[in-house]
C-alpha positions as protocol buffer text, in pm:
chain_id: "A"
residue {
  index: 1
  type: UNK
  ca { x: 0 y: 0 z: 0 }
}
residue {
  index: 2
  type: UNK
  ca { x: 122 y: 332 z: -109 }
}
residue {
  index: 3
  type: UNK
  ca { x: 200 y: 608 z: 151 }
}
residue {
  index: 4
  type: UNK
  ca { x: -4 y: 934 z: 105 }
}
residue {
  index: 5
  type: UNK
  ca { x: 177 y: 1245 z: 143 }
}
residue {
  index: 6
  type: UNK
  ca { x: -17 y: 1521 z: 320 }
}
residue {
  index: 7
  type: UNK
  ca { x: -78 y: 1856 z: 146 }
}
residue {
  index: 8
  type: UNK
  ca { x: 180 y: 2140 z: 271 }
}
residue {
  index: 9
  type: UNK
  ca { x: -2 y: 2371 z: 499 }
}
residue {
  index: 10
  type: UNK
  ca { x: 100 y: 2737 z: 490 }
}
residue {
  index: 11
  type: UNK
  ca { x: 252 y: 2899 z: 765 }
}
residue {
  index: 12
  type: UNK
  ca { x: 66 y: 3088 z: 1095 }
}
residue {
  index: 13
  type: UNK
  ca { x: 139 y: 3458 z: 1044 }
}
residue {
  index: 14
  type: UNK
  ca { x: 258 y: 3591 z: 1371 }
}
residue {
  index: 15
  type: UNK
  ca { x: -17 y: 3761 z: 1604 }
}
residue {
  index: 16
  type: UNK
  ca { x: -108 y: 4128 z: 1559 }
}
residue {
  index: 17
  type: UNK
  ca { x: 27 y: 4217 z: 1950 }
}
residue {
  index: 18
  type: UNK
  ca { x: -33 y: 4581 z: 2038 }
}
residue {
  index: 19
  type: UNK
  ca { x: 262 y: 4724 z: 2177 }
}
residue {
  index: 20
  type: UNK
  ca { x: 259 y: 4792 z: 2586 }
}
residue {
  index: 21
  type: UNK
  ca { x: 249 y: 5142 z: 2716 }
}
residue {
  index: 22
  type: UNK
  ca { x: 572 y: 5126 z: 2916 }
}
residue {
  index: 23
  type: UNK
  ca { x: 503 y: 5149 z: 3319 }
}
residue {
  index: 24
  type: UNK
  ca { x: 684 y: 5430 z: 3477 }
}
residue {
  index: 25
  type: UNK
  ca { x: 872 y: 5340 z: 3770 }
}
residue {
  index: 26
  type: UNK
  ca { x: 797 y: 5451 z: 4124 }
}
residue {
  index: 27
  type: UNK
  ca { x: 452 y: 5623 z: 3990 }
}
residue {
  index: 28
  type: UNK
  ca { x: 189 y: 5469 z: 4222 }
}
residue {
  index: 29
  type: UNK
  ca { x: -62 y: 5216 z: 4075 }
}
residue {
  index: 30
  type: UNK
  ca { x: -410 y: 5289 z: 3953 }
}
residue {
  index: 31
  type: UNK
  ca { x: -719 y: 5104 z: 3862 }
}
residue {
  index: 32
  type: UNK
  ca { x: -787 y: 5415 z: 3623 }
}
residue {
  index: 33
  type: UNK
  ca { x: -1003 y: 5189 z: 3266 }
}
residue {
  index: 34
  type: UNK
  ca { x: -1047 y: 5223 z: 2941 }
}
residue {
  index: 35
  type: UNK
  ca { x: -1425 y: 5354 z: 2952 }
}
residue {
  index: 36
  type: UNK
  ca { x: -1530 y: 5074 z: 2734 }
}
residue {
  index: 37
  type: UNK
  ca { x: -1519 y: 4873 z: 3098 }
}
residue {
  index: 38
  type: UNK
  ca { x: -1837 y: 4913 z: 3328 }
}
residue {
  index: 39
  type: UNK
  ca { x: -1782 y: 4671 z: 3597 }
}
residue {
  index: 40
  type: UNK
  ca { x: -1691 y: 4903 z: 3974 }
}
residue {
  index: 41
  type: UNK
  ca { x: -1334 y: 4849 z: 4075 }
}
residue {
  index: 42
  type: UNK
  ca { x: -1195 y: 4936 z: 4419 }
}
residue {
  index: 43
  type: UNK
  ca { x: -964 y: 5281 z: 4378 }
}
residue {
  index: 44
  type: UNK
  ca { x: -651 y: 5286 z: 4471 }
}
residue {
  index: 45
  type: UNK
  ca { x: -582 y: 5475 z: 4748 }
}
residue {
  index: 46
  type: UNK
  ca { x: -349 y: 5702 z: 4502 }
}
residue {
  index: 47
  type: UNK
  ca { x: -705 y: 5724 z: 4312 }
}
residue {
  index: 48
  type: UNK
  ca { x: -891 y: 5843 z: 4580 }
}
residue {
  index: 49
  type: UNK
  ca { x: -700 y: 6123 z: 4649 }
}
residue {
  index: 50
  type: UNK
  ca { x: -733 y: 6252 z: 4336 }
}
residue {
  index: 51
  type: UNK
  ca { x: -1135 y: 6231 z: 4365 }
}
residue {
  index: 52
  type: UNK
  ca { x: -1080 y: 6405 z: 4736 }
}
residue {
  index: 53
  type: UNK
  ca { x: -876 y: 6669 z: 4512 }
}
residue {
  index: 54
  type: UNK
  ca { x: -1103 y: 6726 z: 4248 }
}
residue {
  index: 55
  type: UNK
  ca { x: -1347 y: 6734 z: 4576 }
}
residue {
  index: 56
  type: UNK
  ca { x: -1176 y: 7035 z: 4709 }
}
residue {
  index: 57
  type: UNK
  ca { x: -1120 y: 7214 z: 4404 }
}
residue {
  index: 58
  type: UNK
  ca { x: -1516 y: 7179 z: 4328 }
}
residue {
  index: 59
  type: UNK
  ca { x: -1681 y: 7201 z: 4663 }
}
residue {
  index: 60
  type: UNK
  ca { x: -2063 y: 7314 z: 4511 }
}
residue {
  index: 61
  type: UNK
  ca { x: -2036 y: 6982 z: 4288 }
}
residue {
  index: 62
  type: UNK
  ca { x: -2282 y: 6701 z: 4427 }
}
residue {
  index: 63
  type: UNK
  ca { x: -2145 y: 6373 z: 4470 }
}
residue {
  index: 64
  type: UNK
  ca { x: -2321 y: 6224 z: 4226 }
}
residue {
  index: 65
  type: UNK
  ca { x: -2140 y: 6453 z: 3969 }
}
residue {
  index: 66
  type: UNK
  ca { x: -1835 y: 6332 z: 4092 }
}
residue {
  index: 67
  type: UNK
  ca { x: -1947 y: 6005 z: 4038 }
}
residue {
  index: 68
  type: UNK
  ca { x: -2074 y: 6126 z: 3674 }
}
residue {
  index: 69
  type: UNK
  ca { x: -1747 y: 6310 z: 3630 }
}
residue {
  index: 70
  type: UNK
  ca { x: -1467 y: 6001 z: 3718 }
}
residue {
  index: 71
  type: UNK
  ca { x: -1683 y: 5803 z: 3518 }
}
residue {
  index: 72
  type: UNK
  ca { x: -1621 y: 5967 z: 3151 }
}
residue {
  index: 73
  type: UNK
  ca { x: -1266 y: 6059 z: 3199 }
}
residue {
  index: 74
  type: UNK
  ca { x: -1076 y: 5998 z: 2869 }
}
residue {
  index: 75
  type: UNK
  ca { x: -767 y: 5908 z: 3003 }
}
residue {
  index: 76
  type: UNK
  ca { x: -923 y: 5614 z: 3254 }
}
residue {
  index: 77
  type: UNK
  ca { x: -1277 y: 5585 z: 3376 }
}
residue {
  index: 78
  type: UNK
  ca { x: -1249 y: 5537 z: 3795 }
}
residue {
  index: 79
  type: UNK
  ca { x: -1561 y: 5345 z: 3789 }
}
residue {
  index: 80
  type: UNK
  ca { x: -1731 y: 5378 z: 4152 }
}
residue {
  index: 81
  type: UNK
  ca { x: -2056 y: 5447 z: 4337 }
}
residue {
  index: 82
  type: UNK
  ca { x: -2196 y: 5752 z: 4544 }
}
residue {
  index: 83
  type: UNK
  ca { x: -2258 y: 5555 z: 4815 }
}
residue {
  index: 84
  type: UNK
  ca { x: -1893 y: 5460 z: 4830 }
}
residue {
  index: 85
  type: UNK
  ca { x: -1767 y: 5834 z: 4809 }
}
residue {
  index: 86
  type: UNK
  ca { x: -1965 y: 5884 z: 5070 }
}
residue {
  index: 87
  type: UNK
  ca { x: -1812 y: 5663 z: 5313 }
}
residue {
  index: 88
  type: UNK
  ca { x: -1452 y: 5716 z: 5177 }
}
residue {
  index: 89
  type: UNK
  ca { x: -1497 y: 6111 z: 5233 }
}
residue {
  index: 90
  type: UNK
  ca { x: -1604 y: 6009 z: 5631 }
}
residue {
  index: 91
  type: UNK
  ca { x: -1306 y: 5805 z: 5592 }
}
residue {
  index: 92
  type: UNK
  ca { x: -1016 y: 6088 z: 5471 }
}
residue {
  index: 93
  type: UNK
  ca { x: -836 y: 6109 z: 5771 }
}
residue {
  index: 94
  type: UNK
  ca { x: -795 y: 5790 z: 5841 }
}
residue {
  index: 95
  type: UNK
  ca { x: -713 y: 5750 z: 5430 }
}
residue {
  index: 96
  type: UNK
  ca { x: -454 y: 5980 z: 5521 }
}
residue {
  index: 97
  type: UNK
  ca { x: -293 y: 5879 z: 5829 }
}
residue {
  index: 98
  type: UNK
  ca { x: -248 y: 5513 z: 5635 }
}
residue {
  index: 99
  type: UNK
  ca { x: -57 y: 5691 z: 5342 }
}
residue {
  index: 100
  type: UNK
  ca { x: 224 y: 5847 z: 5572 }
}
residue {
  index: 101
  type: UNK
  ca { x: 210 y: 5520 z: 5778 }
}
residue {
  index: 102
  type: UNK
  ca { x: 295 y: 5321 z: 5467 }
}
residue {
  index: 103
  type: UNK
  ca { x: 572 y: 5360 z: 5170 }
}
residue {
  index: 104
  type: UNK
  ca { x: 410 y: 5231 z: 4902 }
}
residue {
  index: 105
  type: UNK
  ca { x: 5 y: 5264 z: 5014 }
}
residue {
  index: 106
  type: UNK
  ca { x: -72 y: 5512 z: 4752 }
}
residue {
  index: 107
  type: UNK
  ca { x: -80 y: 5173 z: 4542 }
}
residue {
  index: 108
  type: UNK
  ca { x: -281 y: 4954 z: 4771 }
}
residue {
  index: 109
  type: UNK
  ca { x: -660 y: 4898 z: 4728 }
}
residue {
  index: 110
  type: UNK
  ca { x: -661 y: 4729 z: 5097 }
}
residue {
  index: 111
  type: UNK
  ca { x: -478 y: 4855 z: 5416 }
}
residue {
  index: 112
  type: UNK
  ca { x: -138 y: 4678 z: 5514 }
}
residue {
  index: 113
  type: UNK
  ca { x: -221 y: 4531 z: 5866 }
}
residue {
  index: 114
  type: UNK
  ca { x: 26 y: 4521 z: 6145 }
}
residue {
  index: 115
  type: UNK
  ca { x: 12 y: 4365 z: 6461 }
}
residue {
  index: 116
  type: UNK
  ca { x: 329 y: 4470 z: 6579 }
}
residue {
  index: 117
  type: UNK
  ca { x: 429 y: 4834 z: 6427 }
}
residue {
  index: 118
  type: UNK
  ca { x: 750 y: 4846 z: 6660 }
}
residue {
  index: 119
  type: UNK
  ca { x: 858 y: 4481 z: 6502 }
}
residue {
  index: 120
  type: UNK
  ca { x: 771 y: 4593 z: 6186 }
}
residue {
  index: 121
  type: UNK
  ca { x: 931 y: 4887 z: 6152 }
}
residue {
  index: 122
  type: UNK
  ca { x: 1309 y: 4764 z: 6324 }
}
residue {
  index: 123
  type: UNK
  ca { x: 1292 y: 4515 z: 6051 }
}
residue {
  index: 124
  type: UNK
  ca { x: 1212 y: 4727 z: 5786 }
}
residue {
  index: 125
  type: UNK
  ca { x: 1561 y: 4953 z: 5917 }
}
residue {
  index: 126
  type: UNK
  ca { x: 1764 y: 4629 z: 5944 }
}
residue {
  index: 127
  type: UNK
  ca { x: 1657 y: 4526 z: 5560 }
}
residue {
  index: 128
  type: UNK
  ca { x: 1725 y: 4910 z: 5462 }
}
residue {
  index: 129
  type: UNK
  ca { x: 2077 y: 4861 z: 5668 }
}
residue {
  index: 130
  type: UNK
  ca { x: 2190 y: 4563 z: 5462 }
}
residue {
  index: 131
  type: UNK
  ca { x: 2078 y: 4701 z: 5150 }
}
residue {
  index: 132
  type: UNK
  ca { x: 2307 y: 5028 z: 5222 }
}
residue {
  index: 133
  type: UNK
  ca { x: 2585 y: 4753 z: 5315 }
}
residue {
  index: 134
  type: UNK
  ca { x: 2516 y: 4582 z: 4951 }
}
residue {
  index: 135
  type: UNK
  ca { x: 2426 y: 4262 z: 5133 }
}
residue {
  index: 136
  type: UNK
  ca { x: 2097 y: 4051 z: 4987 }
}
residue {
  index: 137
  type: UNK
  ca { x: 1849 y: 3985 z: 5207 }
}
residue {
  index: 138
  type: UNK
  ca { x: 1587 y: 3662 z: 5195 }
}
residue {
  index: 139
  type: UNK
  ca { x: 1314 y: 3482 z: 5315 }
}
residue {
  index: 140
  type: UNK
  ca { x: 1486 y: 3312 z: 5572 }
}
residue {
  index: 141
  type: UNK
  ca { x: 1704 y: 3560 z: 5658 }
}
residue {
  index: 142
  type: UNK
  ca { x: 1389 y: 3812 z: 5744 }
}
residue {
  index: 143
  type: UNK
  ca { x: 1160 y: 3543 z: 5892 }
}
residue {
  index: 144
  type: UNK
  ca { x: 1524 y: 3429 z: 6160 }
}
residue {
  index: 145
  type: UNK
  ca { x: 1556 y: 3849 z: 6226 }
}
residue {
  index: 146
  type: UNK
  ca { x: 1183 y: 3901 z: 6285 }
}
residue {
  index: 147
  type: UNK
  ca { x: 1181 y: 3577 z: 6558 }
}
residue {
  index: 148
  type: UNK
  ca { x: 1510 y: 3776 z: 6706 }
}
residue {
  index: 149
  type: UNK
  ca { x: 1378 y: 4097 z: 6695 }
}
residue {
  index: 150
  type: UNK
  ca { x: 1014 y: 3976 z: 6809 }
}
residue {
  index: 151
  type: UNK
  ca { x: 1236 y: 3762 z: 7107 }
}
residue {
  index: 152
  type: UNK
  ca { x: 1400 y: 4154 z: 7176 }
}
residue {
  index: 153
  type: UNK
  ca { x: 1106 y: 4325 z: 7194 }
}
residue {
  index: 154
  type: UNK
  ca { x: 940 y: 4069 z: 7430 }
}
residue {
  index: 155
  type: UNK
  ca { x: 685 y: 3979 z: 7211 }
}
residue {
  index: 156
  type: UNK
  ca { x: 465 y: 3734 z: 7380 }
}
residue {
  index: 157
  type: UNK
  ca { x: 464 y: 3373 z: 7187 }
}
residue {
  index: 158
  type: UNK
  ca { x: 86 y: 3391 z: 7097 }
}
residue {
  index: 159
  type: UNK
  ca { x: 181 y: 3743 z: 6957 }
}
residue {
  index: 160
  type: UNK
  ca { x: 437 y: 3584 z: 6760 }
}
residue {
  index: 161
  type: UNK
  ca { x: 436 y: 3544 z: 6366 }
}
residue {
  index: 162
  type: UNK
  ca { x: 575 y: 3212 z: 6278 }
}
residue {
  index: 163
  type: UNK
  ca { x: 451 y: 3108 z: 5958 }
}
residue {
  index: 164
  type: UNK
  ca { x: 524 y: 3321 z: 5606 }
}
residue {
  index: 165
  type: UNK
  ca { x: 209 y: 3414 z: 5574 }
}
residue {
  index: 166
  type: UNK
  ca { x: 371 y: 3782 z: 5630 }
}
residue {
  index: 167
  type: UNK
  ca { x: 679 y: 3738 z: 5442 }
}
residue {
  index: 168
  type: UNK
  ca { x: 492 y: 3830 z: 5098 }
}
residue {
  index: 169
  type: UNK
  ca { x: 283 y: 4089 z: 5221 }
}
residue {
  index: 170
  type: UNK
  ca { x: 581 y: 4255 z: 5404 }
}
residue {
  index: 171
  type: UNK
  ca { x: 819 y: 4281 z: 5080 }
}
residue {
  index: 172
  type: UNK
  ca { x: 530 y: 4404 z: 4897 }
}
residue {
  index: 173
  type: UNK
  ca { x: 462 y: 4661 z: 5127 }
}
residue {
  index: 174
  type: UNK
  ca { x: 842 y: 4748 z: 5138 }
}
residue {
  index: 175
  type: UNK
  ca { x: 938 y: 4689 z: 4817 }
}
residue {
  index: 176
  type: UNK
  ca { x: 1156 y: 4424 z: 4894 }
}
């Protein structure tokens, strides 16, 4: 029996990729969209500022037309509800005092929680410490310092973090 030779297929042509916007460093993150999107987001916290801003600068304006307003911006629709600036403008000083509390909060849609600030904050000078020495610092090596540090402080042992559940959120906060 004879062998049947397929038919040669032509080629894929390469996908038609748009080329990415490139992200500016340092610039806090937004959940600014396209308008085409209708679904509410939770803002940044960088993103409600600027509503509080556009707040002060507009203080006759009703919420709603705030709403209206952050809803039809062409360069990113902030997509959110009255109700919700409502409770976020109650909510401004304590916005506040979590954005000089934390480095990089500006970028956070939830608050970074801490159970033990004084911990917390000698680690964050001992990781800031090796970096100005030009030594690496890892997961181990921050979870062993936080046990000393937590052991310093007299930390009591139900108090005590020992899984890595806050290794992640700790970097992130940091930018580790």
């Amino acid at each position: 029996m004879p062998i049947e030779k397929c038919k040669p297929h032509n080629k894929p042509l390469p996908y038609n990729q748009k080329p990415r916007e490139p992200k500016v460093k340092d610039a806090p993150a937004t959940s600014a969209q396209p308008i085409i999107h209708a679904s509410r987001e939770n803002l940044t916290l960088n993103d409600q500022f600027t509503v509080f801003a556009y707040i002060d600068l507009h203080p006759t304006l009703l919420q709603a037309s705030v709403v209206d307003h952050f809803k039809t911006l062409p360069s990113g629709a902030l997509i959110f509800t009255q109700s919700t600036l409502s409770c976020k403008l109650k909510d401004q000083k304590k916005l506040e005092e979590r954005m000089n509390d934390n480095p990089s909060a500006l970028s956070a849609k939830q608050p970074h929680v801490v159970t033990r600030p004084d911990v917390e904050r000698a680690l964050f000078l001992w990781v800031k410490n090796m970096e100005h020495k030009g030594e690496q610092v890892n997961g181990p090596m921050l979870k062993e310092k936080r046990q000393r540090l937590e052991t310093l402080f007299g930390v009591p042992e139900e108090e005590r973090l020992n899984g890595d559940g806050w290794l992640m959120p700790f970097c992130r906060t940091y930018k580790i």
